[in-house]
C-alpha positions as a printed NumPy array, in Angstrom:
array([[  40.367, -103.801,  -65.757],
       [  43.44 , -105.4  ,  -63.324],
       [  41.938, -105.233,  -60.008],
       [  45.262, -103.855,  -58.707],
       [  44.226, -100.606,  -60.711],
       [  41.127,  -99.609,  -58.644],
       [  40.74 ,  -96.421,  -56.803],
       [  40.932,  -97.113,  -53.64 ],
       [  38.978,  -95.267,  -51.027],
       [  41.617,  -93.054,  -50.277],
       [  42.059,  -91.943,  -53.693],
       [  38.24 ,  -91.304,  -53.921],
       [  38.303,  -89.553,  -51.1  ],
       [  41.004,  -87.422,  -52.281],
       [  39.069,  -87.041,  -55.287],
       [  36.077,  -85.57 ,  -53.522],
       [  38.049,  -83.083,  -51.498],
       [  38.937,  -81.49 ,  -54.374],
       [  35.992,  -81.422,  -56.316],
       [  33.975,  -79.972,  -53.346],
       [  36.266,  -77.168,  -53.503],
       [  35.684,  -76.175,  -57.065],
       [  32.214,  -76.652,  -56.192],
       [  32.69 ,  -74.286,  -53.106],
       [  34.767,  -71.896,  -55.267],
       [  31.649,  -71.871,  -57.637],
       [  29.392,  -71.071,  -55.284],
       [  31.15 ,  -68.115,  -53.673],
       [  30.855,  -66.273,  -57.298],
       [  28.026,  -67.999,  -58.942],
       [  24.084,  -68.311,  -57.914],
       [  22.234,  -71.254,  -58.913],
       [  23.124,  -73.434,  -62.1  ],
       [  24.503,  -76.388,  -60.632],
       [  23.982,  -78.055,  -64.307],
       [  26.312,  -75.584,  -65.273],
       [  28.867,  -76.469,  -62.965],
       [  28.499,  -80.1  ,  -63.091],
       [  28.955,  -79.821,  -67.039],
       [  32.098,  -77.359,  -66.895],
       [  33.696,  -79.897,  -63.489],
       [  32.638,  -83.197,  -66.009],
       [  34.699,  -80.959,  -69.107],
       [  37.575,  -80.049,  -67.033],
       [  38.286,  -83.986,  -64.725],
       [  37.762,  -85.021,  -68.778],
       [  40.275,  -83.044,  -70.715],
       [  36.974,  -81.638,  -73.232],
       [  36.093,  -78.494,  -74.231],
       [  32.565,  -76.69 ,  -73.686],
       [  30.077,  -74.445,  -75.622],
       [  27.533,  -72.741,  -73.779],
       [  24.583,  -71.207,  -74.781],
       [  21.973,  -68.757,  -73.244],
       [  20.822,  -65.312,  -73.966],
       [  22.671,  -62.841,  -72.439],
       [  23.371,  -61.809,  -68.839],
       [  22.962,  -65.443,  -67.105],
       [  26.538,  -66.075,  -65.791],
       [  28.106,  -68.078,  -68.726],
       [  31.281,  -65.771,  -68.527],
       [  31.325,  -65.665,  -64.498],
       [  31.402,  -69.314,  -64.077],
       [  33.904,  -69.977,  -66.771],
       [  36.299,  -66.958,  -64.605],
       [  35.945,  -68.545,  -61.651],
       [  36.161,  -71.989,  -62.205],
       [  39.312,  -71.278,  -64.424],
       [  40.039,  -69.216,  -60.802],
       [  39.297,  -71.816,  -58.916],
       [  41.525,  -74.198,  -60.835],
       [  44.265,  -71.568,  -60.077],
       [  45.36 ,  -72.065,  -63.956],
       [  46.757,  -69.59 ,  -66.53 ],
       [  43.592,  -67.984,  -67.931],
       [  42.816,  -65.728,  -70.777],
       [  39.614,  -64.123,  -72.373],
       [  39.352,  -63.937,  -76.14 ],
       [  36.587,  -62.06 ,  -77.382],
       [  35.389,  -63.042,  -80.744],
       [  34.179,  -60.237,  -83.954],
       [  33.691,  -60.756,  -87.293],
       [  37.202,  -58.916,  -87.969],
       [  38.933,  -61.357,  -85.368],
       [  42.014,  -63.499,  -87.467],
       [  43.365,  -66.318,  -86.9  ],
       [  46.647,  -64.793,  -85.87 ],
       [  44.82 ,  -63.142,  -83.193],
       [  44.143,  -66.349,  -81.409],
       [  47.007,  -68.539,  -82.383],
       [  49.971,  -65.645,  -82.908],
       [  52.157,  -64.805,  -85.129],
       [  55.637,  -63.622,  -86.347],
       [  56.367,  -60.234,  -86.145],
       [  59.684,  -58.519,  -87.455],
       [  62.219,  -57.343,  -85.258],
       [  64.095,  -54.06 ,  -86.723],
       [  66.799,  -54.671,  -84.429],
       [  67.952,  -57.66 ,  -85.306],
       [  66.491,  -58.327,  -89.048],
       [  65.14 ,  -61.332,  -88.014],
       [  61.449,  -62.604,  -87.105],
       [  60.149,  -62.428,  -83.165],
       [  57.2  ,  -64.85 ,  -82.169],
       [  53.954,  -63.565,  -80.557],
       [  52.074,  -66.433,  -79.103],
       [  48.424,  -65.7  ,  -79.22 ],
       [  45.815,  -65.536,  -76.642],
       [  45.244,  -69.387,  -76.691],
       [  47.906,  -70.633,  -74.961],
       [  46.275,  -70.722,  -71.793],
       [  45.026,  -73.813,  -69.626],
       [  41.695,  -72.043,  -70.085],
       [  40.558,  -70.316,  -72.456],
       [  37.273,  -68.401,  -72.943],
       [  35.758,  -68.015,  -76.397],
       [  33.189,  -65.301,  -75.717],
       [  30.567,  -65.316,  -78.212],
       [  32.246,  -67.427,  -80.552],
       [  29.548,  -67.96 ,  -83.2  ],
       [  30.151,  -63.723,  -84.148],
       [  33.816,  -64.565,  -85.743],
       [  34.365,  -65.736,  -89.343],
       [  34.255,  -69.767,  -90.409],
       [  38.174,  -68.82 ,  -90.928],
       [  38.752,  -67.987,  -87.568],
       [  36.526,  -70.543,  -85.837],
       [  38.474,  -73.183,  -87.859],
       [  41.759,  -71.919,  -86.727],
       [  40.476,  -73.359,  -83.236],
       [  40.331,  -76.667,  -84.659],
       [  43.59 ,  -77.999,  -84.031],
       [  44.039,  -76.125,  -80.653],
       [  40.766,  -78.034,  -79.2  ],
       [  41.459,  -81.352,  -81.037],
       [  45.466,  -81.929,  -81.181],
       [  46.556,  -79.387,  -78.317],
       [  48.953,  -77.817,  -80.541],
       [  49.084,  -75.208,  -82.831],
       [  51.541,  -73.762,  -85.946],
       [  53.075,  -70.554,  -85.784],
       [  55.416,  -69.47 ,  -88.313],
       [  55.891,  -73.64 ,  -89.415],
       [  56.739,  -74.389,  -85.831],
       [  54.587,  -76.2  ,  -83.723],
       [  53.541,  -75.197,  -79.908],
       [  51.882,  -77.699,  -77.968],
       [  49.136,  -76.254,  -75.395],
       [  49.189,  -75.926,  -72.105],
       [  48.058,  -79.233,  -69.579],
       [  45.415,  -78.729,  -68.785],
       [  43.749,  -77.227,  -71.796],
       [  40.019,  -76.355,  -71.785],
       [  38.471,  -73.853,  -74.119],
       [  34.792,  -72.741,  -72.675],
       [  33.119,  -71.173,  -75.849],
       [  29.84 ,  -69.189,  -75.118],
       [  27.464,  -68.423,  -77.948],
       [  23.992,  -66.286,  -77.797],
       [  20.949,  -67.486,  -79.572],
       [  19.69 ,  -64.272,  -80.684],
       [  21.265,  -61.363,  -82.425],
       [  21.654,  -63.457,  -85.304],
       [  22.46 ,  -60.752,  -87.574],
       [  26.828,  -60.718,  -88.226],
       [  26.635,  -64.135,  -86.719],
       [  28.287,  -67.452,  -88.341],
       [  27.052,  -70.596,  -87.658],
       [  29.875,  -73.22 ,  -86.102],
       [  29.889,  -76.088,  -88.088],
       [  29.362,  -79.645,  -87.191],
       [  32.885,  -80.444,  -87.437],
       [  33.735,  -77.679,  -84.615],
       [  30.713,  -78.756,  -82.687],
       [  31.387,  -82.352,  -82.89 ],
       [  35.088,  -80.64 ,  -80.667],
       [  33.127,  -79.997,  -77.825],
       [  32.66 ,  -82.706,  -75.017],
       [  29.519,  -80.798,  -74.019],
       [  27.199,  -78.628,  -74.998],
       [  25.321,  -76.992,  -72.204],
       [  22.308,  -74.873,  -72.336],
       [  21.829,  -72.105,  -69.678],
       [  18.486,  -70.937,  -68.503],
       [  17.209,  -68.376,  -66.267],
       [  17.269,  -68.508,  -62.475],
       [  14.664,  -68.918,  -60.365],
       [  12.608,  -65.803,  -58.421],
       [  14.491,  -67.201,  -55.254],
       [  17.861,  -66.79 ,  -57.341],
       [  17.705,  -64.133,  -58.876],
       [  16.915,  -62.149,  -55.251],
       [  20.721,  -64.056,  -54.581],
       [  21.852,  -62.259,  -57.448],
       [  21.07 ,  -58.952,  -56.341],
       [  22.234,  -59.681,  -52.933],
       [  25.911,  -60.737,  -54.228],
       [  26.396,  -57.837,  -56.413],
       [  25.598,  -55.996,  -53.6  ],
       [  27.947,  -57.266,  -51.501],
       [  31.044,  -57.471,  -53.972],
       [  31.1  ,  -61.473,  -54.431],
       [  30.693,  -61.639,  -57.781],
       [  33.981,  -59.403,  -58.558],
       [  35.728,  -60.721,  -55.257],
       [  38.522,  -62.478,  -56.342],
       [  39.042,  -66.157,  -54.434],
       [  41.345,  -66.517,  -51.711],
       [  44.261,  -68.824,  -52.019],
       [  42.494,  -71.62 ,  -49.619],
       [  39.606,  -71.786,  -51.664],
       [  41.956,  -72.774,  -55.124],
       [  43.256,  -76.071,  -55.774],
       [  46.475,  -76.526,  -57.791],
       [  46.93 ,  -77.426,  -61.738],
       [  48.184,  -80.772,  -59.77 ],
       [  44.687,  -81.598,  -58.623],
       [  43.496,  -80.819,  -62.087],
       [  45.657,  -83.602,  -63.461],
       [  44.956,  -85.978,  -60.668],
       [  41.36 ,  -85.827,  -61.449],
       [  42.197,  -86.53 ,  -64.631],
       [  44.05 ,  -89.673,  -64.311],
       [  41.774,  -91.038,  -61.803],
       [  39.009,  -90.918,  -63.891],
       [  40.493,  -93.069,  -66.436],
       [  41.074,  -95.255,  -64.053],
       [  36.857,  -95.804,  -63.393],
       [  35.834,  -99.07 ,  -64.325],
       [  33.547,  -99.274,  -67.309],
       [  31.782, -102.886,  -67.457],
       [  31.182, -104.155,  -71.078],
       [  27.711, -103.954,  -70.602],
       [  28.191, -100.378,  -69.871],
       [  30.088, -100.077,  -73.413],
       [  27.477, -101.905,  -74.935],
       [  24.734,  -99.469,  -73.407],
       [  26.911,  -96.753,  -75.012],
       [  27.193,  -98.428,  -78.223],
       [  23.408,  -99.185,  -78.708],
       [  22.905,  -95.9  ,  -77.988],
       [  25.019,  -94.17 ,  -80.767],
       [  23.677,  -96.953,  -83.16 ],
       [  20.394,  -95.834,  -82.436],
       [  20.482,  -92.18 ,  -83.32 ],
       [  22.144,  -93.093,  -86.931],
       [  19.409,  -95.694,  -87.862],
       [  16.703,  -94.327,  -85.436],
       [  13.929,  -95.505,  -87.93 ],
       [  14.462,  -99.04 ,  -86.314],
       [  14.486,  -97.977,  -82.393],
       [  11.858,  -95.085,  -82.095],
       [   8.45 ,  -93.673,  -83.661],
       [   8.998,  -93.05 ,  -87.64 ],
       [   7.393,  -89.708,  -87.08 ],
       [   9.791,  -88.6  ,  -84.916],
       [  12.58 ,  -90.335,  -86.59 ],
       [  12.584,  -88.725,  -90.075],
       [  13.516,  -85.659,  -88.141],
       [  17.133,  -86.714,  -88.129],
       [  19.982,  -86.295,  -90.96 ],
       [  22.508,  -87.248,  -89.62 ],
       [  23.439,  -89.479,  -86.033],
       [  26.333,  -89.495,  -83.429],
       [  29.636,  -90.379,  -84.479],
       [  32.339,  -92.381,  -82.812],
       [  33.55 ,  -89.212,  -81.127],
       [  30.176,  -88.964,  -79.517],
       [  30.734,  -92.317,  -78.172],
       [  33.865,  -91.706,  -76.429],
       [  32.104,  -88.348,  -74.802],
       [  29.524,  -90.857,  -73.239],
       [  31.981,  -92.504,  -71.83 ],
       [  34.43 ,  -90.155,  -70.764],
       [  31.631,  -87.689,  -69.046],
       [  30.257,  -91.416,  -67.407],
       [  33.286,  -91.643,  -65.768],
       [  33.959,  -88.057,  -64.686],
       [  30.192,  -88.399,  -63.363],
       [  31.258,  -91.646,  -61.831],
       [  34.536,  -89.901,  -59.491],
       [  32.038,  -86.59 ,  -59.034],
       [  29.514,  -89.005,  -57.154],
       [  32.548,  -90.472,  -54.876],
       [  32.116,  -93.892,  -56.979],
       [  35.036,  -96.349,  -58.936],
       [  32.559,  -97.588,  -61.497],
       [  30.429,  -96.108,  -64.044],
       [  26.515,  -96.993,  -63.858],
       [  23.967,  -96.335,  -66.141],
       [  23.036,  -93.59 ,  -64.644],
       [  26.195,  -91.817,  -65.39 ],
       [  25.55 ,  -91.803,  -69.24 ],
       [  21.85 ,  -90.935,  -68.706],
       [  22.841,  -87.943,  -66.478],
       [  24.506,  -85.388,  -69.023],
       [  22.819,  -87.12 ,  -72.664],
       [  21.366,  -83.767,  -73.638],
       [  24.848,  -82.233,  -72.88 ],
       [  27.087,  -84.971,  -74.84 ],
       [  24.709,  -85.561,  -77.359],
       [  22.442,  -82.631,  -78.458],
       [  25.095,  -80.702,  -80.376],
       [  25.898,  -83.911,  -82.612],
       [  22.36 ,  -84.978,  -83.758],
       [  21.656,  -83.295,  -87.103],
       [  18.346,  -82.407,  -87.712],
       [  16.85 ,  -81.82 ,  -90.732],
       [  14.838,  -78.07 ,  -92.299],
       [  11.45 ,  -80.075,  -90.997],
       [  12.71 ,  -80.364,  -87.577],
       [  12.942,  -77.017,  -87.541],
       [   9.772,  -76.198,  -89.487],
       [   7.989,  -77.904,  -86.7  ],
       [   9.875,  -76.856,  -83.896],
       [  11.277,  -80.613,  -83.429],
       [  14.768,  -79.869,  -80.957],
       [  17.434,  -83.019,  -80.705],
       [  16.809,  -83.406,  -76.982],
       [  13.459,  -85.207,  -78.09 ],
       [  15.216,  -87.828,  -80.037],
       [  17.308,  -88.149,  -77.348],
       [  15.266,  -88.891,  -74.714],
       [  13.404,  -91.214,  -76.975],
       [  16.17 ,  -93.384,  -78.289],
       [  17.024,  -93.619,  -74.059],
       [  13.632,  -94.793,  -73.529],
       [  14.183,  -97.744,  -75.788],
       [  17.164,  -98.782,  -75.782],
       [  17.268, -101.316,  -72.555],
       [  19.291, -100.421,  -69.62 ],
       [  21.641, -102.963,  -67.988]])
């Protein structure tokens, strides 16, 4: 990269004031799960998208409120059932008695967030109507195109039990989202928080305007962390890395190894990257370090590892390969 085109330390500090106010925002609303709210801060300074998971009740849809809050953004909240449509997210054309012609309803998803609750519980039809929303910011209505708002994050949540009237996203969806975050319960300490805020109000308190930043912010993030300098030995970190998981008979144990169908592809790549630098402006520094694509693996990588019926025979989860393709592939 041009030296001319580092962040300086004004622009880092900038950065950082910023940041510590979403994190502030966060914590006004939201006990505990800081991994949450690294993952959704990493998603939103990167432009991605993010699916989390949990059983119900731990916070997924009051963190993705009030950092969308926080952002001070156009929000909306799309709840997803087997008899959602497509039309119901995207819009649709609706005729107008008056004057014989068509009117335009833009759908829910023309928002700079949006949150998918439970998305896994609508049909394949409607989950693929997403696709071009998350991937090409735009969507067709009526054979005209609308582009999404900028910013444009969709936070998806999804429950792991209740199975039953549930549709499983596939990989091409999955492979959408920068991040795939897994939310567990809060500790005793926590939870005795919990209580104590929904006693006093915070949770449904809405934020006051000096704890917001602006949509500006958002997109000054943004550009500053493409700006993070990525040495090639960084890139080729990354690159071993993907390699690994799609031939991982040559890297780790066979045993573990013939647990995996399918590895990363290119897209996971770029998510490496892109969360290494959002990581990178998060910690107040202008280049990414190893540690930056170590930090968030499970997150960028655990939704695009296929495992096979044995994996699951054997209760075998991708975070295992992960961590031991990391092991052995050498860090710079």
């Amino acid at each position: 990269m041009n030296q001319d085109n580092r962040l300086s330390e004004t622009e880092l500090a900038d950065a950082k004031k910023i940041i510590d106010k979403l994190s502030a925002a966060y914590g006004k609303k939201v006990v505990g799960q800081d991994e949450l709210r690294i993952a959704m801060e990493v998603a939103l300074i990167a432009g991605g998208h993010v699916l989390l998971e949990s059983v119900p009740g731990l916070a997924k849809t009051l963190a993705a409120k009030t950092i969308a809050e926080a952002a001070n953004g156009t929000f909306s909240r799309i709840q997803c059932t087997p008899d959602l449509l497509p039309s119901d997210i995207i819009g649709t054309q609706i005729y107008n008695y008056n004057n014989g012609d068509f009117d335009t309803k833009i759908g829910p998803v023309h928002a700079n967030f949006v949150l998918l609750d439970e998305i896994n519980r609508s049909s394949a039809k409607t989950q693929s109507a997403m696709l071009e929303a998350m991937q090409e910011h735009q969507v067709s209505v009526g054979g005209v195109m609308y582009k999404m708002p900028d910013p444009f994050v969709v936070l998806a949540t999804q429950n792991p039990i209740e199975q039953e009237g549930t549709y499983e996203l596939p990989e091409a969806q999955l492979d959408r989202f920068l991040l795939k975050e897994i939310v567990d319960y809060p500790t005793r300490d926590e939870e005795m928080q919990i209580l104590d805020y929904t006693i006093s109000g915070a949770t449904v308190a809405s934020l006051g305007e000096a704890d917001k930043v602006s949509i500006d912010d958002i997109k000054k993030l943004q550009k500053l962390a493409k700006r993070i300098v990525v040495d090639d030995s960084i890139k080729n970190y990354i690159v071993n890395i993907v390699t690994a998981t799609r031939n991982p008979r040559a890297v780790i144990d066979a045993n573990l190894a013939r647990y995996v169908e399918y590895g990363v592809s290119p897209r996971g790549g770029i998510a490496l990257l892109q969360v290494a630098q959002a990581l990178a402006l998060i910690n107040g520094r202008e280049y990414v370090t190893p540690d930056d694509v170590k930090q968030l693996r499970h997150a960028a990588l655990r939704h695009r590892i296929i495992l096979n019926f044995e994996a699951a025979a054997d209760d075998v989860h991708a975070e295992a390969i992960i961590d031991a393709i990391f092991t052995k592939i050498q860090t710079p």
